[in-house]
Each structure stands twice: as structure tokens, then as C-alpha cells.
C-alpha positions as CSV (number, residue, x, y, z in Angstrom):
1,X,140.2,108.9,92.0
2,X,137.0,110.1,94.3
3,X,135.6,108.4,96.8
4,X,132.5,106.7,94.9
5,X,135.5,105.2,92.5
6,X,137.6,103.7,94.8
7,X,134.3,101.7,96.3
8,X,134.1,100.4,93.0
9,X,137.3,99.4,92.7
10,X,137.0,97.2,95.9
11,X,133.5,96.2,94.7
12,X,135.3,94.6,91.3
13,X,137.7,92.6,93.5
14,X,135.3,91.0,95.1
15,X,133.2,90.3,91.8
16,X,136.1,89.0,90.4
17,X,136.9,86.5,93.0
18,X,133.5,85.5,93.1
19,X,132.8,85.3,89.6
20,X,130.3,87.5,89.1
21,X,129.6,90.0,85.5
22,X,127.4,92.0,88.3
23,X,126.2,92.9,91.5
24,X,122.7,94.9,91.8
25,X,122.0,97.1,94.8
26,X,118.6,97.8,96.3
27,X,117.3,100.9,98.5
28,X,115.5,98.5,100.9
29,X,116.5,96.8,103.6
30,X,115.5,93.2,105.2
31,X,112.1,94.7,105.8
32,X,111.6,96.3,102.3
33,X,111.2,99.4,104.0
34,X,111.5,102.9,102.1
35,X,113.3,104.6,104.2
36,X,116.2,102.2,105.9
37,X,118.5,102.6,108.9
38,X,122.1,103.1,108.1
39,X,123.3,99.5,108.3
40,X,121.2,99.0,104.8
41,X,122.2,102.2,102.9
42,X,124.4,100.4,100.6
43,X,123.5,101.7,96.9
44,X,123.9,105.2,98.5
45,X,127.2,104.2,99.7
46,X,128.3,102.8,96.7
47,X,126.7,105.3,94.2
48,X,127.1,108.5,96.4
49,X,123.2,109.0,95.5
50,X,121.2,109.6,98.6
51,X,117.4,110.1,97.7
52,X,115.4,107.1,99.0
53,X,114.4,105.5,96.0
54,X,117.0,103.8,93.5
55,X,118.8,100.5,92.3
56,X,122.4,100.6,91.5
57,X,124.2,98.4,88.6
58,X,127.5,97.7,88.7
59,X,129.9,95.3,86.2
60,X,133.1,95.0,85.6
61,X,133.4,98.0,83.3
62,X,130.1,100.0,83.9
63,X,127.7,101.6,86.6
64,X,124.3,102.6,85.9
65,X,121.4,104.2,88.9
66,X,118.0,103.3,88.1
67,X,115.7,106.1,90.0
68,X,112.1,108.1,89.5
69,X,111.0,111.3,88.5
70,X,111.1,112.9,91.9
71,X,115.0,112.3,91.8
72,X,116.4,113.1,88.8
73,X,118.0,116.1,89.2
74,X,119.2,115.8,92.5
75,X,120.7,112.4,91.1
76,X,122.3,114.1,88.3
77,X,124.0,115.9,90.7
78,X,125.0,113.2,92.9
79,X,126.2,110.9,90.2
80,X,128.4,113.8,88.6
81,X,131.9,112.5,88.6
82,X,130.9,109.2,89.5
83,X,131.3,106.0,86.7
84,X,126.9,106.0,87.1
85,X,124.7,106.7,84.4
86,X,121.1,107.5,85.4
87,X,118.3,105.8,84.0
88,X,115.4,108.1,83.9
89,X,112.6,105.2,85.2
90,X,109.3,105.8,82.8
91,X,111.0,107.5,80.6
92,X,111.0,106.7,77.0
93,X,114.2,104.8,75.6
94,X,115.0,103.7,79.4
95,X,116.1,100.3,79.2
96,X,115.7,98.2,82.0
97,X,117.6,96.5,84.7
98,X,117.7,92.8,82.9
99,X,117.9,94.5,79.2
100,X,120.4,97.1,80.1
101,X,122.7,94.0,81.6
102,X,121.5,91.8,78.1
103,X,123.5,94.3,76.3
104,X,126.5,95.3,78.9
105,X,127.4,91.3,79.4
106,X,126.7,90.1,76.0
107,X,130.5,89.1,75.1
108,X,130.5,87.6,78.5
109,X,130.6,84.1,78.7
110,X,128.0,82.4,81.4
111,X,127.6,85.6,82.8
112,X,126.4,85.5,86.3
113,X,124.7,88.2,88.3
114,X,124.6,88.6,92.5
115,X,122.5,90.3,94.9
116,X,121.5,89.7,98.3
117,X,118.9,87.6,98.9
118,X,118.2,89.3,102.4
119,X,117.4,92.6,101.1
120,X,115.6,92.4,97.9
121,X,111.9,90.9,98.1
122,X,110.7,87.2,96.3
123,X,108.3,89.0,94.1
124,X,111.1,91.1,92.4
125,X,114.1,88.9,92.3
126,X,112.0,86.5,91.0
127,X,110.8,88.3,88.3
128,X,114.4,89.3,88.0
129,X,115.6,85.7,87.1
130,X,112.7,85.5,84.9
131,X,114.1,88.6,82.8
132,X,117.8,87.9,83.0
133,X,117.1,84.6,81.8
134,X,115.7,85.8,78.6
135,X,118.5,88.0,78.3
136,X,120.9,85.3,77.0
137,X,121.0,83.0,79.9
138,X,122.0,85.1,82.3
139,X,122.4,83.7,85.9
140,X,121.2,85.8,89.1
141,X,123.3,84.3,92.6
142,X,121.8,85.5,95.5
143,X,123.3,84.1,98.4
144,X,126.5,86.9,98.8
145,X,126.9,90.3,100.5
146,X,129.7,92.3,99.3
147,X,129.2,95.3,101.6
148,X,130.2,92.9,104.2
149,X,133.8,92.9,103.2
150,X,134.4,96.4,101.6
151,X,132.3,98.5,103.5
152,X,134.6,98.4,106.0
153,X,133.3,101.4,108.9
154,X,129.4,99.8,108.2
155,X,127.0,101.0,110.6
156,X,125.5,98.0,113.0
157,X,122.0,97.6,112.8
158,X,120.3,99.7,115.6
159,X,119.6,98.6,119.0
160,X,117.2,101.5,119.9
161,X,115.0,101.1,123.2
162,X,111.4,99.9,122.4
163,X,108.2,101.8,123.8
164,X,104.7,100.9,124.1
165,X,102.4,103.2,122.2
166,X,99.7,104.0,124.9
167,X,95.9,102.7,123.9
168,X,95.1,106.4,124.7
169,X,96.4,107.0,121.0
170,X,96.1,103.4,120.0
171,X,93.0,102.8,120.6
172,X,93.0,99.0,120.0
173,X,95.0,96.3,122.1
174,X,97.0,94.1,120.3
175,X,95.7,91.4,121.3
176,X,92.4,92.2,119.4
177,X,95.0,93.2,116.2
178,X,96.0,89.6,116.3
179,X,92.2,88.7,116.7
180,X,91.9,90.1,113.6
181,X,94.7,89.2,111.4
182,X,93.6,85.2,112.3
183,X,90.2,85.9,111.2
184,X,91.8,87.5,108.2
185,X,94.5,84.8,107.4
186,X,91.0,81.9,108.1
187,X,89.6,83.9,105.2
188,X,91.8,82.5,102.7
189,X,92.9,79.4,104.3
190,X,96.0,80.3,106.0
191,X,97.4,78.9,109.1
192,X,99.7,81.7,109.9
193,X,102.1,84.6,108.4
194,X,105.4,85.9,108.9
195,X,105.4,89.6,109.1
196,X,107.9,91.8,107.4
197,X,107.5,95.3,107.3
198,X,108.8,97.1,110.3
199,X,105.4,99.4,110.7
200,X,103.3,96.6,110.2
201,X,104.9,95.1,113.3
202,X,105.0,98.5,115.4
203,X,101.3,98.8,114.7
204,X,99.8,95.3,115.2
205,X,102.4,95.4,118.8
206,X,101.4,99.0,119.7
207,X,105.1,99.5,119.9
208,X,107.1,102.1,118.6
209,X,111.0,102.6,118.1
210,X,113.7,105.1,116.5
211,X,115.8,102.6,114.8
212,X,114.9,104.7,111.1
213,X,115.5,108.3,110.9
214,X,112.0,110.4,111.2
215,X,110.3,106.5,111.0
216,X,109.0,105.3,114.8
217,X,109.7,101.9,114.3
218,X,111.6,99.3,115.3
219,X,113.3,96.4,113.2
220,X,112.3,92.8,114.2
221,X,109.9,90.1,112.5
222,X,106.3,88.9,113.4
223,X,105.8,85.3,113.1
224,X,101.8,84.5,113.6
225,X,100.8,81.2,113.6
226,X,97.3,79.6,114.9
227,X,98.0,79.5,118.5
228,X,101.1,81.1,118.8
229,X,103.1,84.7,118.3
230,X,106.6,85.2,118.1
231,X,108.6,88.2,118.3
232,X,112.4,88.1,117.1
233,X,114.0,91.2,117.5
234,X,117.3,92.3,119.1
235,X,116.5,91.6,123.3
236,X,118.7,94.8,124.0
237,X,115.9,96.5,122.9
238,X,113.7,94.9,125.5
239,X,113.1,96.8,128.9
240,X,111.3,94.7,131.3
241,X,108.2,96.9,131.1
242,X,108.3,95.7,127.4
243,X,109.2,92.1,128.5
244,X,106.0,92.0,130.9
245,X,103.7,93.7,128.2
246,X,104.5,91.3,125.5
247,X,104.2,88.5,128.5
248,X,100.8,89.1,129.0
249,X,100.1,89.7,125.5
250,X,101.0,86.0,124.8
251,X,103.8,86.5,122.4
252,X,106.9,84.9,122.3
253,X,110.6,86.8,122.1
254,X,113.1,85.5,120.1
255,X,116.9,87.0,118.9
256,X,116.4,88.8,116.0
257,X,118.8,86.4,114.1
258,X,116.9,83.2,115.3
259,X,114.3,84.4,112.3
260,X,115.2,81.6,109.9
261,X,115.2,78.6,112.5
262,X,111.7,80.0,114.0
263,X,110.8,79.8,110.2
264,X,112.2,76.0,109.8
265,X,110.7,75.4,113.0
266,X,107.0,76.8,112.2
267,X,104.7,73.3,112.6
268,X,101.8,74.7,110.9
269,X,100.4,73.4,107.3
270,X,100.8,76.3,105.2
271,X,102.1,80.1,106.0
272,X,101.1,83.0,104.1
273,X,104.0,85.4,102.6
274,X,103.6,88.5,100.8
275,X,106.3,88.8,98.4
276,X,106.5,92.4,97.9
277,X,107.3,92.4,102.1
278,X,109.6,88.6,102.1
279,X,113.0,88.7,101.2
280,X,114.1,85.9,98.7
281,X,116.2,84.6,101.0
282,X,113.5,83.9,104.0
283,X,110.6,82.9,101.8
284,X,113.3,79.8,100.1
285,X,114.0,79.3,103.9
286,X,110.5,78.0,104.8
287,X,109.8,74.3,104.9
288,X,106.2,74.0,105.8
289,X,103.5,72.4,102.8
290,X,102.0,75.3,101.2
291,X,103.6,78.9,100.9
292,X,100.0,81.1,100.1
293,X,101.5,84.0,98.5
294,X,99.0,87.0,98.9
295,X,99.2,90.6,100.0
296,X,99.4,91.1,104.1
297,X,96.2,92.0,105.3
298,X,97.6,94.3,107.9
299,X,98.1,97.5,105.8
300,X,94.5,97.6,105.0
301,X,93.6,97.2,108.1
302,X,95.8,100.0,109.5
303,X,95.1,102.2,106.7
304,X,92.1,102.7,108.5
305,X,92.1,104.8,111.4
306,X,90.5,103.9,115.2
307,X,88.5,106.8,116.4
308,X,91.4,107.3,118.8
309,X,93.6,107.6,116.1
310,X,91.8,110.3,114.3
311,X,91.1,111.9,117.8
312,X,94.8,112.1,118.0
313,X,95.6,113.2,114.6
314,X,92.7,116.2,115.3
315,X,94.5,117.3,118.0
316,X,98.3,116.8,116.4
317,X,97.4,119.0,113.5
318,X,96.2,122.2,115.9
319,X,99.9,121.5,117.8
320,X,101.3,121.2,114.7
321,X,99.5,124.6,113.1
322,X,100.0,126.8,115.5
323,X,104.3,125.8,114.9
324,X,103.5,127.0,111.3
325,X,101.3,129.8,111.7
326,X,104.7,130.9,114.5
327,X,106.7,129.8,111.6
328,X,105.1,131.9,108.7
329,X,104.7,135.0,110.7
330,X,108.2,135.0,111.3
331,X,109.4,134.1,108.0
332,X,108.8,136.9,105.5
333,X,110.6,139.4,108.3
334,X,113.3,137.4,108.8
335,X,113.7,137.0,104.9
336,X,113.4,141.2,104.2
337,X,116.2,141.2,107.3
338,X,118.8,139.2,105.2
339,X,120.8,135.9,106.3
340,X,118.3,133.5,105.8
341,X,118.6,130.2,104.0
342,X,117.4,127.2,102.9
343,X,118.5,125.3,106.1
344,X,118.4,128.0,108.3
345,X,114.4,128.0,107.8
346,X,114.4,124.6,108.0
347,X,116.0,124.5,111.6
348,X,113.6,127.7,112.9
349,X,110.8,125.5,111.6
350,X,111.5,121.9,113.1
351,X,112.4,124.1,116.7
352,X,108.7,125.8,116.7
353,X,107.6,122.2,115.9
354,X,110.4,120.8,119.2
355,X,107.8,123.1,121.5
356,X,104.8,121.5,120.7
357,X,103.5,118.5,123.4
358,X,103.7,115.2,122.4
359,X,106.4,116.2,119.9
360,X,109.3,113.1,118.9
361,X,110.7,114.0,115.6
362,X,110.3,115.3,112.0
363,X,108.2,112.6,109.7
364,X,110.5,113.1,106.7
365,X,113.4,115.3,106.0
366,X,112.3,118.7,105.5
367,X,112.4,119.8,101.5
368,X,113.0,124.0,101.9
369,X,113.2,124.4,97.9
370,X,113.5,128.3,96.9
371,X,113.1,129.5,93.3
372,X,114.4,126.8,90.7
373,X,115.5,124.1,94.1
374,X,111.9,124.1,94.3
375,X,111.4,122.5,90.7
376,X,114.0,119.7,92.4
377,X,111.1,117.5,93.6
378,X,112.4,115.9,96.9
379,X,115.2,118.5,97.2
380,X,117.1,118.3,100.1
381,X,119.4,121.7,100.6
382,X,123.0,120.4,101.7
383,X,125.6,123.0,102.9
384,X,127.2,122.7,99.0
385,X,123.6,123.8,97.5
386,X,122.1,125.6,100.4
387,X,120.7,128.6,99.2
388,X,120.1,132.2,100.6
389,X,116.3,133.5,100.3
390,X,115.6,136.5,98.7
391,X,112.5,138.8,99.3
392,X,111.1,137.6,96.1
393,X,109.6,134.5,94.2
394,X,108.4,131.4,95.3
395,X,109.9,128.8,98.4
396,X,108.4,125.3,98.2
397,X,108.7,124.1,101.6
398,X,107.3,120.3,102.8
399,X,107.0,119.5,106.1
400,X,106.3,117.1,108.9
401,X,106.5,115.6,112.0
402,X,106.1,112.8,114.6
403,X,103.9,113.3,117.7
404,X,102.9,110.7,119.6
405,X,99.3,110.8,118.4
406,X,99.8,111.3,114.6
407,X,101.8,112.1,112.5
408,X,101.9,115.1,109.9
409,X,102.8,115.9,106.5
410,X,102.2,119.2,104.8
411,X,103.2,121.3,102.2
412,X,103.0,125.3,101.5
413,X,104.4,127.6,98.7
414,X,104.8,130.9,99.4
415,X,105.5,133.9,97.9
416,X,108.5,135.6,99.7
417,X,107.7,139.0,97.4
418,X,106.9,140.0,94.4
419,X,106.4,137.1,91.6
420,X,106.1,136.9,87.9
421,X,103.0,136.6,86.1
422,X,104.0,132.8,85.2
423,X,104.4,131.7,88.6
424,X,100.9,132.8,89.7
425,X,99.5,130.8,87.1
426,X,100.9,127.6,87.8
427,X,100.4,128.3,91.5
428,X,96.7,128.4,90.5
429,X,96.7,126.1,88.5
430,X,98.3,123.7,91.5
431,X,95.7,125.0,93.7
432,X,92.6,124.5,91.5
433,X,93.8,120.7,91.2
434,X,94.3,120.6,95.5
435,X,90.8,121.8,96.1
436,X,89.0,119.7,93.1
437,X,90.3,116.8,95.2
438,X,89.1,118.3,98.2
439,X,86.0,118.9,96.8
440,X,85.4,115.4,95.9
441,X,82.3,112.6,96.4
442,X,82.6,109.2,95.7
443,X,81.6,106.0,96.0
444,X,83.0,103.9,98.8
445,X,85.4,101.5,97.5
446,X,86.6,103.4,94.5
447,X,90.2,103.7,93.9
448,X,93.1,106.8,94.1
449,X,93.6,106.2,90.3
450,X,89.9,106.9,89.7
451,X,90.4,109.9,91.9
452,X,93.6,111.0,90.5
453,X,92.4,113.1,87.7
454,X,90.6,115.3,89.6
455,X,93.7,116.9,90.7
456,X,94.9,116.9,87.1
457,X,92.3,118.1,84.6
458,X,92.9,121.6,84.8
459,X,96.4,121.6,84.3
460,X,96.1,118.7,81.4
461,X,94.4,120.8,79.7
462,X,97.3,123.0,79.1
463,X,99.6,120.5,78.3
464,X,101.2,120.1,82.0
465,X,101.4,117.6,84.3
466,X,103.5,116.0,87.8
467,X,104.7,112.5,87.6
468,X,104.9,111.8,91.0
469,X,101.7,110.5,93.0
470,X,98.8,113.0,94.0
471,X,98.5,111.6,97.4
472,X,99.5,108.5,100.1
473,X,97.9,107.2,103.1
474,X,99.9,108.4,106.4
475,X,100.8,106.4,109.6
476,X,99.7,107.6,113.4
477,X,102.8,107.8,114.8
478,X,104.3,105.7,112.3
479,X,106.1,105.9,108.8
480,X,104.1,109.3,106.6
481,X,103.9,107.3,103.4
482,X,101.5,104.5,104.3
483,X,99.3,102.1,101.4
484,X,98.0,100.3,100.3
485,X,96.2,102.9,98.8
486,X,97.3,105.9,96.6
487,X,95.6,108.8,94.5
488,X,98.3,108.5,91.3
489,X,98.1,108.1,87.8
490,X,99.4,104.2,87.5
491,X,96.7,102.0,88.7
492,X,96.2,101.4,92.2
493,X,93.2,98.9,93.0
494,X,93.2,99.7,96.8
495,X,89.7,100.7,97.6
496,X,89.6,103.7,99.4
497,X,87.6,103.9,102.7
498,X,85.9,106.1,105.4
499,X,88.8,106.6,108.1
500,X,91.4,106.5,105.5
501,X,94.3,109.3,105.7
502,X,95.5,110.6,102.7
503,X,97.4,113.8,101.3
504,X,96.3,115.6,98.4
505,X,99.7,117.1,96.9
506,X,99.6,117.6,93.7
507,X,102.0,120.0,92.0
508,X,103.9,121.7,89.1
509,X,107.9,122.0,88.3
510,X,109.5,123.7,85.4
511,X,113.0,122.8,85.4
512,X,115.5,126.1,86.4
513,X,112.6,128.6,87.4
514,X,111.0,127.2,90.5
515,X,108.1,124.7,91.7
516,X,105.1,124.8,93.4
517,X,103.1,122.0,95.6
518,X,100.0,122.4,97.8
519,X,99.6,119.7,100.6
520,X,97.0,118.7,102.8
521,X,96.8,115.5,104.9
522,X,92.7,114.8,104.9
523,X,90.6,112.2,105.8
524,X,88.2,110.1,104.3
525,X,84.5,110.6,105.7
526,X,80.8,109.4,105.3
527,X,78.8,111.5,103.0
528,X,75.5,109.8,102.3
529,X,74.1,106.4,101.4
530,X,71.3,106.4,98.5
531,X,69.7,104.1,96.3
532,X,73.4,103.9,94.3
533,X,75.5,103.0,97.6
534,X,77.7,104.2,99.5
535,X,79.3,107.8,99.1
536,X,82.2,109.5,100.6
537,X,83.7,112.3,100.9
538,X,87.4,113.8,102.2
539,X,87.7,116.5,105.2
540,X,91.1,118.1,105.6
541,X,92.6,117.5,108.8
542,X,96.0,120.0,108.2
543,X,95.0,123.5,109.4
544,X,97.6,125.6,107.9
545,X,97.0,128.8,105.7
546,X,97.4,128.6,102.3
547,X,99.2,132.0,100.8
548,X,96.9,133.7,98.9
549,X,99.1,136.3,97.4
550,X,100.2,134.2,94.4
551,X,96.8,133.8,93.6
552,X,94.9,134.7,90.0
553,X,91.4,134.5,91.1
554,X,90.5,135.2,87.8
555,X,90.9,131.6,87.1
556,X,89.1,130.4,90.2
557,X,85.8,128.6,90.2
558,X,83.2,130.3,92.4
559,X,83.0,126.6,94.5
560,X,86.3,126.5,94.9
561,X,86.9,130.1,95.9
562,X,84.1,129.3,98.4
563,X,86.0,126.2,99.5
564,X,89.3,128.2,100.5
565,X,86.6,130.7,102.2
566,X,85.9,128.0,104.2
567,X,88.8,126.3,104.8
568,X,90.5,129.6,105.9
569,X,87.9,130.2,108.2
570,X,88.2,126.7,110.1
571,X,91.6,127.1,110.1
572,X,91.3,130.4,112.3
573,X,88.7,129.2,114.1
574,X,90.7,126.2,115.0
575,X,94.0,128.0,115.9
576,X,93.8,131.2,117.3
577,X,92.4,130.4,120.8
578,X,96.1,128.9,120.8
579,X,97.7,131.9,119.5
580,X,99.1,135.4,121.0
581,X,97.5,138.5,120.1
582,X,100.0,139.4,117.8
583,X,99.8,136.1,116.0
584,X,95.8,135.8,116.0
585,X,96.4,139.1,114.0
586,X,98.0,137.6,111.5
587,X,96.7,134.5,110.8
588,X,93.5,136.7,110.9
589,X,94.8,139.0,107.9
590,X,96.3,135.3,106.5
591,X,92.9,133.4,106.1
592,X,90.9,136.5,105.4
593,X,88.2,135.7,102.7
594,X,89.1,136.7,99.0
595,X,86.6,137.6,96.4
């Protein structure tokens, strides 16, 4: 029996014991964060499936992973030889959660469900009780932990040093942050708010930790209330620098632990709780009058950028183009030479990156797909599928990382030699949809999913398409996917605004050959005000060349021929004054203008 079995095994103890048909395990953590620390990665530990998106099912005599497009082959993989059954989410015939238990329990009698309350928010377990009660009755408990008695070598959640993110790169105090959440929270009648998400903490603090892997933050809660701010959060964490900062910021420390009393305790009238950010378990813990259940108004407001902020992500992206312009030039050489991989480019790459200033981490696992790994959307090469490069076809390669003022996300494809007619079509294709974005005016306040088929049309019209998002707003010096707003097909109301960050990513896969993305974090700008409003317009902030050689220019329009022109020539005009002669050279030959 492997591994993933014999946690099963142990799981269906317990259930039995307790009584329960099922036990349902989330990818989030307290904080319903994406990407957790390892104290919360307990449906990879039980399903064996790693990628950061994913709900795992488990009864008494069946197993079943729940996960998105961008996953499922490398959760085909992953689940091979395990009891799961992936469910392919949006795809046709894909049953869900509640009507995919309705059918395994039906010849149970008063079959009863668990999850933990901590780790799954109030908006979806209560929709969940909603669905499993139409599904014959069925019961959801929510007050038990499993992983608490079979995961027996569990990780303990971090206790990472805390660190002050200097107003140099801030450019705001906190004190005025909290300024304006009040004024925010007054606007629709709310006393105070508790504060869940881990970057929504690190950024209204100007604090910053490493208790996530490639995510700056720390984990803690934020309890505002009308004349007071507490902090709870683990007080190893705390130096006294930290200690006198939040001191004379007025805000309160608490243990991390203390959460639920400070919630019992809060005196106010009403608090305000988003429930896509509140666990179950803390929003049935509060006692005040009135629970106003509305989206945090913190991620707007960090979605858009100080002028320090976007000073620091100007000067982030030269640091962080001259490591790839280092990084390419070295690349196709070291390829022809022999002995190169998948990982081994990955770790010349995040090195280059390790010699920049400011430099803390990578944003996001580097994805170093070549030929048909590319087509595996959030691939990550492991030493069991690590794969030797070849001077030939294509090498999707998506990259970031963290400096202390901003943080970066970018993707390239290039051609490591000689490709196939089929592959420079789609790469076009992929680029005419990255620069029609680019090229794009619009009125302020419009949404991504108004935007989103900009980036589409051309390849739509030949009967192809990407199902993951086109782009997502990115942190400074905090977690690279940031909302609330998107560019994606499924409808995202979050107006977009002038000083938002965004990528523009779209991309093409065919299954077994290879894939191809183009990425550019940009921001959002001013254009011009007439007698209609309020225009803007999006400015790429990544200066990284794009490879030209897959290119049928053919199918190029002259405007957006002219906007690589000038793209490519910002980018050199940008970098090389930071470049060796021998690099300037070719980064020169890289961006030169095509016709």
C-alpha cells in the first residue's frame, strides 16, 4: 500500500470513530490564503497533489480532488496510484462537491460530513450546508481536525522574525492606512473589522515576514475597532524594534491564539466580516449586535499603488532585467553545450536574480516547462520529470521575484532552435493577444472581464482559447497574485484604476507538443479625460526582451509590430547602461527592430 493509502487508512479510523460519511479538505489555511505555510498543507498531504489550488473528498470507500484547468495534468500525475479521482472543475459532466457526495452517501443513513471550521471561509461552508442539505439531508460538522491526530510529523505554524517595510518603499504610514480603513468601514456603517488575510495585514502594518514560501508575509489577525487596534500574532515574532514601532503606532499585541476571546471581547455595536477572508469558525465566534458582511475594503485600496510604490517597482524591474537579459545570453550556449535542464536553468536563473540589490526571494515557484511540460500550465519540473533541453523547440519559462520595493512576475517563451511551422503560429498568435492588451484604452472604472477579450479575439477566431485568467493585480513586496481585480473571462466587477498593477499573460497549450505564454507585469496610467470621462491606458513596467525568432510577422498588425518596435527599444534604453559590453551587444541584436 503507498503512502497516500495508508493516510487514508488512518483518515477512515478517525471518521469512523467520529461518525462521519466524509471529511472535505481545503487548500487554504486560517487566512484563506492561496499559497499556505506547511502547517496548513493538509489536502496535499493527504492527496499527494501539490499545486496550490484543490479540495480533496474523502468517504469511507472513495476519494475524489476537485482542481482547475491550470492543474490537470500535473494532478493526473500526482493522483496516479492514489484512490483520487480528479474532477476537471468547469468542465462539462463535473459534478460538484455536494452532488458528487448526494450520490457517493446515498445508502447512508444520516450521513454526516466534517471539515474544519478554522480553515474554510463562512461564505463557502455556508453555501456548502445549503447544498448538502438539498442533497438528501446531508449534515456538514465543522468543529473537528483530523490532521491533528494522523498527521503525526505536522509542521508547527512558523514563528519567522517580523520586519518593518521602510516608508522609503511604502510610501504611506500606517497610521494613515488605518485613517483610511475607518473612514471606509463609516461609509457603510461599521464600527470596526477583523482582518484576515495575511497581506492585507502586512500592508496596512508596513510589516513584512517569511512565514509562506516566496509570500512576505507574516500570519496574525487585525482586529480594528473605533478607537482601538489590535494585533494578535505569535510575540516570538516580535523584536523590540517591532514592539516600539507598533507602540507608537497605537496598536495593541495580543497571542496569536487569544484571537477568539479579543473577538468575544470586542465592545463595539456591529463588526464588519468579509466572508470570503472569515473562517466559519471565527465569524460563529463573534457576539457583538450586527455582523455587516461586505467585502474588505483593504484590497482595493492596496491594489493601488503609492507613487513610492511604483517608484520602487520602476526600479525592481531594471534589477530584475538586467538578471534576465544575464540569464538569456547565457542560456542558448549553455543549451548547444549539453547538460542543461529543466531545474538546472531554473537555479542559474534565481542565482542572477540572488545578485541583484534589494533582492529577498523568488515571488512564486519558478515554472521552466520545455516542449510538451510547457503545455502543463503551472508545471513545476521535479527530479522524477526534470527534463534535459535540447537545442530545439520551445521552453516556457515564468518567473519572479521578491525585492524589497516590488515584486515581479514575468513570463518568456523561447525558441532554444529550430521550431515547426505550428509552433510559430501559436506563438503569434499568443503575442498578437499580449500586445492588443497592451495596446488598450479604456474608460476608468471598467472591468478585467470587459478587457479580457482583447487578448482573445484573435486566437477565438480559430477555434482556440486559455482557460486560465489573462492577468492579476501584483503586490509590492507582497503576495504576486493580488485582486480584487482580474482581466479573465468569468466576470470580475472590480473596476480597474490608474496605479493598478496587472499582468497580461495570456497563452496557448496543446496537450503533448508544448505551450506558449507571454507575460508582462504593467501598470495602469492616465490617458485623457474628454467629454465621455475618464480614459486609461496600461504601460508595461517588465523590461525583458521578447524572442522574436518564433515570430510570423506575416500575421502581425502594422500597430502592433510598431508596439514591439517600441517596446524593444525602451527595453535597451532602459538596460544597457547596466550591462557589460558584451551583454549590451546582445540585448542590442535581441530588441533590434523587425520589419
Amino acid at each position: 500500500m503507498n503512502e497516500i493509502n495508508l493516510r487514508l487508512a488512518s483518515l477512515r479510523e478517525v471518521m469512523k470513530r467520529e461518525h462521519l460519511a466524509a471529511f472535505i479538505f481545503p487548500s487554504t489555511d486560517a487566512h484563506q490564503s492561496e499559497y499556505v505555510a506547511d502547517h496548513w498543507l493538509g489536502r496535499a498531504w493527504i492527496s499527494g497533489f501539490n499545486g496550490s489550488a484543490g479540495t480533496a473528498v474523502v468517504t469511507m470507500n472513495s476519494a475524489a480532488l476537485w482542481t482547475d484547468s491550470r492543474y490537470f495534468l500535473a494532478a493526473e500525475e500526482q493522483l496516479s496510484g492514489t484512490e483520487f479521482q480528479l474532477m476537471k472543475l468547469k468542465i462539462p459532466g463535473t459534478p460538484t462537491i455536494a452532488e458528487w457526495l448526494g450520490k457517493e452517501l446515498a445508502d447512508v443513513a444520516s450521513p454526516e460530513v466534517g471539515l474544519d471550521g478554522m480553515v474554510n471561509s463562512y461564505s463557502m461552508t455556508s453555501a456548502l450546508i445549503s447544498d448538502l442539505r438539498k442533497e438528501g439531508g446531508i449534515t456538514l460538522r465543522t468543529n473537528f481536525d483530523p490532521l491533528k491526530e494522523i498527521w503525526k510529523n505536522r509542521p508547527a505554524i512558523p514563528e519567522n522574525p517580523v520586519e518593518i517595510q521602510p516608508m522609503d518603499f511604502a510610501g504611506e504610514t500606517a497610521v494613515s492606512k488605518i485613517v483610511r480603513v475607518r473612514k471606509a468601514l463609516r461609509g457603510v456603517h461599521a464600527d470596526g473589522m477583523l482582518v484576515s488575510a495575511l497581506d492585507d495585514i502586512a500592508w496596512t502594518l508596513n510589516l513584512r515576514g517569511t512565514d509562506v514560501h516566496c509570500n512576505p508575509v507574516f500570519v496574525s489577525y487585525l482586529l480594528i475597532a473605533s478607537d482601538k487596534v489590535s494585533l494578535f500574532v505569535d510575540e516570538a515574532k516580535l523584536t523590540g524594534e517591532i514592539r516600539a514601532y507598533l507602540q507608537e503606532a497605537g496598536i495593541s499585541v495580543y497571542n496569536y491564539n487569544k484571537v477568539e476571546e479579543g473577538l468575544k471581547q470586542y465592545a463595539e455595536y456591529n463588526i464588519l466580516l468579509d466572508g470570503n477572508e472569515t473562517s466559519y469558525h471565527l465569524w460563529k465566534t463573534v457576539k457583538c449586535q450586527e455582523i455587516i458582511s461586505q467585502n474588505s475594503p483593504i484590497p482595493a485600496m492596496k491594489a493601488v499603488k503609492s507613487e513610492a510604490e511604483i517608484a520602487g517597482y520602476r526600479r525592481a524591474m531594471v534589477r530584475d532585467g538586467v538578471a534576465m537579459v544575464k540569464f538569456l545570453k547565457w542560456l542558448l550556449p549553455a543549451v548547444e553545450a549539453g547538460g542543461e535542464t529543466e531545474i538546472s536553468i531554473d537555479k542559474k536563473l534565481t542565482a542572477l536574480r540572488a545578485e541583484q540589490d534589494l533582492f529577498r526571494d523568488i515571488s512564486f515557484d519558478t515554472i521552466a516547462g520545455y516542449q510538451e511540460h510547457g503545455a502543463i500550465v503551472h508545471y513545476e519540473a521535479s527530479p522524477e520529470t526534470d527534463m534535459p533541453l535540447k537545442p530545439e523547440g520551445l521552453l516556457l519559462l515564468d518567473s519572479g521575484a521578491q525585492y524589497q520595493d516590488a515584486t515581479t512576475d514575468l513570463t518568456r517563451t523561447i525558441a532554444l532552435g529550430p521550431v515547426t511551422d505550428e509552433m510559430k503560429h501559436i506563438y503569434t498568435l499568443v503575442l498578437k493577444g499580449h500586445i492588443q492588451l497592451e495596446l488598450a484604452k479604456f474608460p476608468d472604472g471598467a472591468s478585467g472581464t470587459q478587457l479580457d477579450a482583447l487578448a482573445r479575439e484573435c486566437m477565438w477566431r480559430e477555434g482556440l482559447n486559455f482557460l486560465h485568467g489573462t492577468g492579476h493585480g501584483v503586490g509590492s513586496y507582497l503576495n504576486v497574485h493580488e485582486g480584487p481585480h482580474q482581466v479573465r473571462m468569468e466576470y470580475m466587477p472590480a473596476p480597474l484604476r490608474a496605479g493598478m498593477t496587472l499582468t497580461d499573460e495570456p497563452g496557448l497549450y496543446l496537450a503533448g507538443k508544448f505551450g506558449v505564454r507571454i507575460e508582462n507585469t504593467v501598470l495602469i496610467q492616465d490617458y485623457k479625460e474628454t467629454e465621455f470621462g475618464k480614459f486609461l491606458q496600461i504601460e508595461s513596467l517588465t523590461l525583458c526582451p521578447i524572442d522574436t525568432t518564433p515570430i510570423d510577422v506575416e500575421m502581425l498588425l502594422p500597430e502592433e509590430i510598431a508596439w514591439l518596435n517600441d517596446y524593444h527599444a525602451e527595453v535597451y534604453a532602459r538596460l544597457a547602461p547596466h550591462l557589460d559590453e558584451e551583454e549590451k551587444k546582445w540585448l542590442k541584436n535581441a530588441t533590434k527592430a523587425i520589419k
